[in-house]
C-alpha positions as CSV (number, residue, x, y, z in Angstrom):
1,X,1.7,15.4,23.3
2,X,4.0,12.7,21.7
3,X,5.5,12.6,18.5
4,X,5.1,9.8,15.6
5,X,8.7,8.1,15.5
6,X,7.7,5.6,12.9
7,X,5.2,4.2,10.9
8,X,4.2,0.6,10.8
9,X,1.5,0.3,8.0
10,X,0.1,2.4,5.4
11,X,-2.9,1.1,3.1
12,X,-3.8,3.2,-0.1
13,X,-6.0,2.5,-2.3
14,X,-5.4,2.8,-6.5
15,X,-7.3,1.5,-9.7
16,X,-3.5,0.4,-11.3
17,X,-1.6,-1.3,-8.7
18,X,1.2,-2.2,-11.2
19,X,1.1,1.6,-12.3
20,X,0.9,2.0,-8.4
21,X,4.2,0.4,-7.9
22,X,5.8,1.5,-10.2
23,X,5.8,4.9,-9.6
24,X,6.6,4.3,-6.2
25,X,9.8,1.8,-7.0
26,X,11.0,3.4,-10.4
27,X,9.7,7.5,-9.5
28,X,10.6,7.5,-5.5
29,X,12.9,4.9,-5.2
30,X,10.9,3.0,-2.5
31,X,11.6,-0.5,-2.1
32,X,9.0,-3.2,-2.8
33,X,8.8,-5.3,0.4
34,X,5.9,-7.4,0.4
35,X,2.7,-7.6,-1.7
36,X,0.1,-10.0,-1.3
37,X,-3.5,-10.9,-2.4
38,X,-6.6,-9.8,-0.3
39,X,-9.2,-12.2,-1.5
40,X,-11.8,-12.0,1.3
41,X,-15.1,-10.8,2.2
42,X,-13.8,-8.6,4.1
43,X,-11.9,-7.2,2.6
44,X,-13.5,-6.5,-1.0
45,X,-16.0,-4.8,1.3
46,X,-13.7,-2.2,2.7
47,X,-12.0,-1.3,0.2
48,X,-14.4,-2.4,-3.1
């Protein structure tokens, strides 16, 4: 059995993204890397 050395992608959902990140940044001290706008079919389907 192998072990997870890393981790590429992580996808969470949230209804306040800004309270979201915030928490993360300002409470964790995770740093914001990338954010970007998921305005597809697709998409809103998967995750509402």
């Amino acid at each position: 059995m192998a072990n997870a050395t890393s981790i590429f992608h992580t996808g969470l959902t949230v209804s306040d993204l800004d309270a979201a990140i915030r928490f993360y940044v300002e409470g964790l001290g995770f740093v914001l890397r990338h954010r970007q706008t998921q305005d597809n079919e697709y998409t809103c389907a998967l995750v509402g």
